[in-house]
C-alpha positions as CSV (number, residue, x, y, z in Angstrom):
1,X,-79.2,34.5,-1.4
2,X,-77.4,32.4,-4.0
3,X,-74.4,30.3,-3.3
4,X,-71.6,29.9,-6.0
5,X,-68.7,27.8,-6.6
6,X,-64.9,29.4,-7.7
7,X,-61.5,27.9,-8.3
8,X,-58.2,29.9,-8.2
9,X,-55.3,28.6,-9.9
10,X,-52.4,30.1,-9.0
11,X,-49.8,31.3,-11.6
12,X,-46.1,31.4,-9.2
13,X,-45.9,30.8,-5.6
14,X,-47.6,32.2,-2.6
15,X,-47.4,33.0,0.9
16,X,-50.1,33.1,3.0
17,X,-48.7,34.5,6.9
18,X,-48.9,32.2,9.8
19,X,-49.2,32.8,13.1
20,X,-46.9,30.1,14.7
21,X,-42.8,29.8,13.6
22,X,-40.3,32.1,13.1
23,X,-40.6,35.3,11.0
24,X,-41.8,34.4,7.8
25,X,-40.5,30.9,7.8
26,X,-44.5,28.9,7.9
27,X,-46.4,29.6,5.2
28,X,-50.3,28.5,5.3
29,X,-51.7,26.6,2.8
30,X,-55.3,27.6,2.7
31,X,-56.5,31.4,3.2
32,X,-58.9,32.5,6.0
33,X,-62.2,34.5,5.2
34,X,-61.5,37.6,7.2
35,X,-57.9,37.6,5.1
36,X,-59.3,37.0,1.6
37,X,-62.3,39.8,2.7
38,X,-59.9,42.3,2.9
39,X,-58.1,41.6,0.2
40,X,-61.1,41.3,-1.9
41,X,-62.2,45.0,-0.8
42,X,-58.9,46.0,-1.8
43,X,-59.2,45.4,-4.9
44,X,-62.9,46.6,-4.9
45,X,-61.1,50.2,-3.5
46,X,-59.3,49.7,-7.0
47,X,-62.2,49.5,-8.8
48,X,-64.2,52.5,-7.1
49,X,-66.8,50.1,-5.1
50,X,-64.9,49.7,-1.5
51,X,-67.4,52.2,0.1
52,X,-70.5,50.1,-1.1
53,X,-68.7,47.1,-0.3
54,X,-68.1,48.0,3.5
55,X,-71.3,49.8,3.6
56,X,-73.4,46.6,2.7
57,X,-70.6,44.7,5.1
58,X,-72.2,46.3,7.8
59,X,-75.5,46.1,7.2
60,X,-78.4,43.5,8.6
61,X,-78.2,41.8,5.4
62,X,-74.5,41.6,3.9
63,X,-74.9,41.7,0.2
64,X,-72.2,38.8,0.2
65,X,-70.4,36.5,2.4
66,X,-67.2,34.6,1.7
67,X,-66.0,31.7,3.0
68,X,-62.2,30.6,3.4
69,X,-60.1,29.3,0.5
70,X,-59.3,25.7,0.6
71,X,-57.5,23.2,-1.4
72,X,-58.9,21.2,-4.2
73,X,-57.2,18.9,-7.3
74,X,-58.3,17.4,-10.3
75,X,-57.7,13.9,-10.6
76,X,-56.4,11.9,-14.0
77,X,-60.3,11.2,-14.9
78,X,-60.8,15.3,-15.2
79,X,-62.3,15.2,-11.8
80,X,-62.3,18.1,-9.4
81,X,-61.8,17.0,-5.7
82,X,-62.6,19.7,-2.8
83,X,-61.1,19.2,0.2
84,X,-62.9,20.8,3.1
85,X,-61.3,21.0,6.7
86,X,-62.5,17.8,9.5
87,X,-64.7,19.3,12.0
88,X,-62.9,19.7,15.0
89,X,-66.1,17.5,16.8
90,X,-65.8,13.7,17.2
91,X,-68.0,11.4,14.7
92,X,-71.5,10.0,16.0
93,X,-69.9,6.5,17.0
94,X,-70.1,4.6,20.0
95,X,-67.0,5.0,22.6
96,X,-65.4,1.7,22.3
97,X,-64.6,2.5,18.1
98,X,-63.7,6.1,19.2
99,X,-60.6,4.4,21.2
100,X,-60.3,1.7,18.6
101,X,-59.7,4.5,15.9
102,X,-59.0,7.5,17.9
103,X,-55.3,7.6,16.4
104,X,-56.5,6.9,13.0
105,X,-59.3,9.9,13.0
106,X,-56.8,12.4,14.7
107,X,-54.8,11.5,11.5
108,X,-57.5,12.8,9.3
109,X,-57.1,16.3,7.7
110,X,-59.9,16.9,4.9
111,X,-63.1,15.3,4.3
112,X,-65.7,15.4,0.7
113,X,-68.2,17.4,1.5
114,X,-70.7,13.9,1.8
115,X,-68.4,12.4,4.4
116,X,-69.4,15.7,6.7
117,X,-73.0,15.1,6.3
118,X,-72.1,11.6,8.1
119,X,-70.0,13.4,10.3
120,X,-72.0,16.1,11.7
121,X,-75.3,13.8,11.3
122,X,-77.1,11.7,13.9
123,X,-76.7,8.2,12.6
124,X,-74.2,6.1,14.4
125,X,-70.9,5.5,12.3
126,X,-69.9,1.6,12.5
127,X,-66.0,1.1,12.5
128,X,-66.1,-0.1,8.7
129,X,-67.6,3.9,8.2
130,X,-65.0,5.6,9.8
131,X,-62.4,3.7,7.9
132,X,-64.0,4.0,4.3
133,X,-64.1,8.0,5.7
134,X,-60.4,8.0,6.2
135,X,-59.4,5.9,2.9
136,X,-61.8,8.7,1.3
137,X,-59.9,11.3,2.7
138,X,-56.5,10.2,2.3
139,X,-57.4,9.9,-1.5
140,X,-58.8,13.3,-1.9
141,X,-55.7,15.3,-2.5
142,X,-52.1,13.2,-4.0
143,X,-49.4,15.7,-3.6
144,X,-51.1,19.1,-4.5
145,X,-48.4,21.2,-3.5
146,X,-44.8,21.7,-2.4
147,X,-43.4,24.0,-0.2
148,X,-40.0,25.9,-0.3
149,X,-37.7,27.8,2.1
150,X,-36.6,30.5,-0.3
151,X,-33.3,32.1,0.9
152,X,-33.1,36.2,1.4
153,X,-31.1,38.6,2.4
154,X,-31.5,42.0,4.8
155,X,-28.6,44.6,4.8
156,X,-28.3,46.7,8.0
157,X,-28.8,50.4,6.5
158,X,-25.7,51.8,8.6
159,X,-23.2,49.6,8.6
160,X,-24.6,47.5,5.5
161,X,-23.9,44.2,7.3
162,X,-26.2,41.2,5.7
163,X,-27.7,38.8,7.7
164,X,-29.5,35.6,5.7
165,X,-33.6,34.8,6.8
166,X,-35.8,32.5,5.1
167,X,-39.0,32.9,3.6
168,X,-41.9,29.8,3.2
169,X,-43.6,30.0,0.3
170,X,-46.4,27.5,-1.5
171,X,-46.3,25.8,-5.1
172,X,-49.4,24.2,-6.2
173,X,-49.5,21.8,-8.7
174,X,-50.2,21.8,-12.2
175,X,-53.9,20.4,-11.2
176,X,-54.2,21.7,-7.5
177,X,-55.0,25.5,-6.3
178,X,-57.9,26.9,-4.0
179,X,-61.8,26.9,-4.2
180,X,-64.1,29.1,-2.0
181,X,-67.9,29.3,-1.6
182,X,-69.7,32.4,-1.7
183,X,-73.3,34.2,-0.6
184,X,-74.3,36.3,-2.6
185,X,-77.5,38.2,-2.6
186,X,-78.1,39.7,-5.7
187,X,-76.5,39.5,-9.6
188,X,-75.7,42.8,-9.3
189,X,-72.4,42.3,-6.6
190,X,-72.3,38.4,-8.5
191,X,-70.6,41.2,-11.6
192,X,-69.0,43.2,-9.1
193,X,-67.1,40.1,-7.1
194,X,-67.0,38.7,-10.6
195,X,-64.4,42.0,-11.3
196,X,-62.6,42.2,-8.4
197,X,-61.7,38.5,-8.4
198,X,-60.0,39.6,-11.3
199,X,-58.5,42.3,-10.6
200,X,-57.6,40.4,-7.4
201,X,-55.3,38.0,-9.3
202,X,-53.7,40.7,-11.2
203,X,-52.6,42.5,-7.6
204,X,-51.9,39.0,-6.1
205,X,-53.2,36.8,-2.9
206,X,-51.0,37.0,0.4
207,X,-48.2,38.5,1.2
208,X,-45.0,39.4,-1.2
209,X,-46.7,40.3,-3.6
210,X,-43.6,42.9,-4.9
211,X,-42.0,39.6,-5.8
212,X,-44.8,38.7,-7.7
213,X,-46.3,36.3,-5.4
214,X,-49.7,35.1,-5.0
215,X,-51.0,36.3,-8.8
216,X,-53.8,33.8,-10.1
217,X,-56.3,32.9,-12.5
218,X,-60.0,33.0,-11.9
219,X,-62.5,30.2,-12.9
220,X,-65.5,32.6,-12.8
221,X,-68.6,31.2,-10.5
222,X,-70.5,27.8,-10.8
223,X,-73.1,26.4,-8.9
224,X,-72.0,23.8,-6.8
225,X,-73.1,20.5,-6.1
226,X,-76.3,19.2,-5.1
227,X,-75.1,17.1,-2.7
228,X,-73.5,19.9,-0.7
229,X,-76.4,21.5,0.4
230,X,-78.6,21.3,3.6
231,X,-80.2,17.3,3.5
232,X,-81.8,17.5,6.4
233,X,-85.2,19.1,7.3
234,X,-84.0,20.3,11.3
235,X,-80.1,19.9,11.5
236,X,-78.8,19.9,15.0
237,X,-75.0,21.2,14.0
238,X,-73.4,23.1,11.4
239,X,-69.9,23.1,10.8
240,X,-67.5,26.6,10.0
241,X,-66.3,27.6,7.1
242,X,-64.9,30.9,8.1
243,X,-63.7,32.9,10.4
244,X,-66.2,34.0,12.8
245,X,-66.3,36.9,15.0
246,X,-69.4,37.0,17.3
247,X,-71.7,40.0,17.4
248,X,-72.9,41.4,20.9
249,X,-76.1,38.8,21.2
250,X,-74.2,36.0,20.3
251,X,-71.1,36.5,22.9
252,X,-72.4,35.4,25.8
253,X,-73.8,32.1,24.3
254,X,-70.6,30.7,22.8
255,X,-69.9,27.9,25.1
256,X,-73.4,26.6,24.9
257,X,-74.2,26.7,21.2
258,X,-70.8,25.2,20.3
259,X,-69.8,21.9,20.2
260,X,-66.3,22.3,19.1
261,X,-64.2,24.9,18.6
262,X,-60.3,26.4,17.8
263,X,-59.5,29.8,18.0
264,X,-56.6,31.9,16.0
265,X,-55.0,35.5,16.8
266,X,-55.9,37.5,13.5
267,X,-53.2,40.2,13.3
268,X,-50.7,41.7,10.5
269,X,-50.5,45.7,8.8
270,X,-53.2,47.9,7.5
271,X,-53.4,47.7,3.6
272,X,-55.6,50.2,1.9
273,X,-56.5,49.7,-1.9
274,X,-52.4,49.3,-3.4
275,X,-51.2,50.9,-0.1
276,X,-49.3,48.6,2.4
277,X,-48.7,50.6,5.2
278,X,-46.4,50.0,8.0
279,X,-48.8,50.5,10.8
280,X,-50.6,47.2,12.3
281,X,-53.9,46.4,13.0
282,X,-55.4,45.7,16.6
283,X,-54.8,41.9,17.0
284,X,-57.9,39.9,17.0
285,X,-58.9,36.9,18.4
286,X,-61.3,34.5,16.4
287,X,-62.9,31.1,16.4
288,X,-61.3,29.3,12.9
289,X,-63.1,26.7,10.1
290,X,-63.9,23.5,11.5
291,X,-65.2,24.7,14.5
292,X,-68.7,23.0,15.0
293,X,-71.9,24.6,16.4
294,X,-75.2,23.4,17.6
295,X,-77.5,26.3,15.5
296,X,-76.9,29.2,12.6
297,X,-74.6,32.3,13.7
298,X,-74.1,35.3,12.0
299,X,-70.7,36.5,13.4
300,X,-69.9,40.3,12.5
301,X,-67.4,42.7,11.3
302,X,-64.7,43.6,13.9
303,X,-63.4,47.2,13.8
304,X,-59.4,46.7,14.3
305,X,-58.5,50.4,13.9
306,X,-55.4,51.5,16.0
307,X,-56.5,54.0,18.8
308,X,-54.2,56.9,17.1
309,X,-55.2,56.4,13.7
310,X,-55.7,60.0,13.2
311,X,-52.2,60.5,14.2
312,X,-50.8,58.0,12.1
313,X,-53.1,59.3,9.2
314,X,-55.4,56.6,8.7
315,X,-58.2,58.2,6.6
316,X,-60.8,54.7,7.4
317,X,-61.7,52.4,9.7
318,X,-60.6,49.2,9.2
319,X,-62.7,46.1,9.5
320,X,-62.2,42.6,9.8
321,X,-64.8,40.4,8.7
322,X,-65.6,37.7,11.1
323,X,-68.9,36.7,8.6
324,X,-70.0,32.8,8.7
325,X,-70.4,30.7,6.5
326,X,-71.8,27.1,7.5
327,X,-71.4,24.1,6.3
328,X,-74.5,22.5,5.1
329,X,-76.1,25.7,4.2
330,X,-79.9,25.9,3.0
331,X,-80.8,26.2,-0.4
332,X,-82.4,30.2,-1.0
């Protein structure tokens, strides 16, 4: 299984939903896997291959696997930074610079992919490490976006009274948009992804999309670096970079073979090729990027169907993909 390298760079603004706030009001800036996996087999619905893409999904051997979208810039030198999410586990330092620089590492947000190496690894980090690590971090990304509270208004369809709501949305910067990493077993779905990446930026990322939201440009895959890659002949933790969903063998075994770990509440309306429906998805509860665990898991696909979708005429099940990716991975 190859691993490939894309860049997004979005043409307008986004909005990507979050779960905390009011309404629409928070906006996220990065996109999770099991978000941009259904919207990537929505656009595969467009382009006639959603029932291969769910079938090999499924399957013991996923033809490809996705990881979450995150943010990257290009410096004034022509650069590209990535800037992947901290692992949620503390750095391998001794307890007396963990209180020393406890504030300052709770303060970090992204690390270069070689600063996670140091992080997840198993030599001890002096307090001169962890600093250089922060003043890495803090120079990864120098304002890549902005975000807005755009203004709207809803009219009460009997007595047309208006009432005003807000809604946050994302603008990245002339240099800045989103990267993701992705499996992918064969060339023959590296052209298919190829396609509906495309065709993905024509339909648009995220929600309000009728307003013209979330359309983007696609770099086309890339191998990425080297240096990214598994160093290490036995590694004794890998870090997430996706959502992840565990399968039946794996549930039991969560609190022993992680380290770290965040969960989120994965939940919003059932979209079917162009189709946004009005009917919502069971709400699911999975374990987010960053979250750090001692060996390789595989996660699964989470069946969110409603229990009347027959009723409601839902032709399909509907899947989430709770798929991981890890951070390092081997090379295949």
């Amino acid at each position: 299984m190859k691993t490939y390298l894309y860049r997004l760079t979005f043409t307008g603004p986004v909005h990507f939903g979050a779960t905390d706030g009011i309404g629409m009001e928070n906006s996220r800036v990065t996109l999770a896997s099991d978000a941009l996996t259904s919207a990537l087999v929505n656009a595969l619905c467009v382009l006639g291959k959603a029932d291969a893409a769910m079938e090999t999904l499924l399957s013991d051997t996923p033809g490809f696997i996705l990881s979450s979208l995150f943010l990257y810039q290009r410096n004034e030198d022509g650069i590209v930074r990535y800037a992947f999410p901290k692992p949620l586990s503390r750095p391998p330092a001794d307890n007396q610079t963990l209180q020393r620089l406890g504030k300052e590492i709770r303060k970090i947000n992204f690390l270069c992919p070689e600063d996670i190496h140091a992080w997840l690894g198993d030599d001890r980090l002096s307090l001169d490490n962890i600093r250089r690590i922060k003043i890495r971090s803090e120079s990864l990304l120098k304002r890549a976006y902005r975000e807005e509270l755009r203004p709207r208004v809803a009219l009460d369809r009997q007595s047309n009274n208006s009432s005003i709501w807000r809604c946050g949305v994302i603008h990245f910067e002339k240099d800045a948009g989103l990267f993701g990493l992705v499996h992918i077993r064969d060339d023959t779905w590296k052209r298919i992804l190829e396609n509906a990446f495309i065709m993905l930026g024509d339909l648009g990322l995220g929600g309000e999309r009728t307003y013209g939201y979330g359309s983007f440009e696609f770099s086309g895959f890339e191998a990425p670096p080297a240096s990214w890659l598994k160093k290490e002949e036995i590694r004794k933790r890998y870090m997430l970079l996706s959502s992840y969903y565990p399968n039946s063998k794996e549930k039991p075994h969560i609190r022993e073979n992680f380290v770290a770990w965040n969960f989120f509440e994965s939940r919003g309306y059932i979209v079917s090729g162009r189709n946004t429906t009005t009917f919502k998805r069971k709400r699911l509860r999975m374990l987010s990027e960053g979250s750090v665990v001692h060996q390789p898991v595989r996660g699964m696909l989470a069946d969110v169907t409603p229990d009347d979708a027959q009723a409601l005429g839902i032709s399909h099940r509907v899947y989430r993909s709770g798929l991981v990716f890890l951070f390092p991975w081997e090379e295949a």
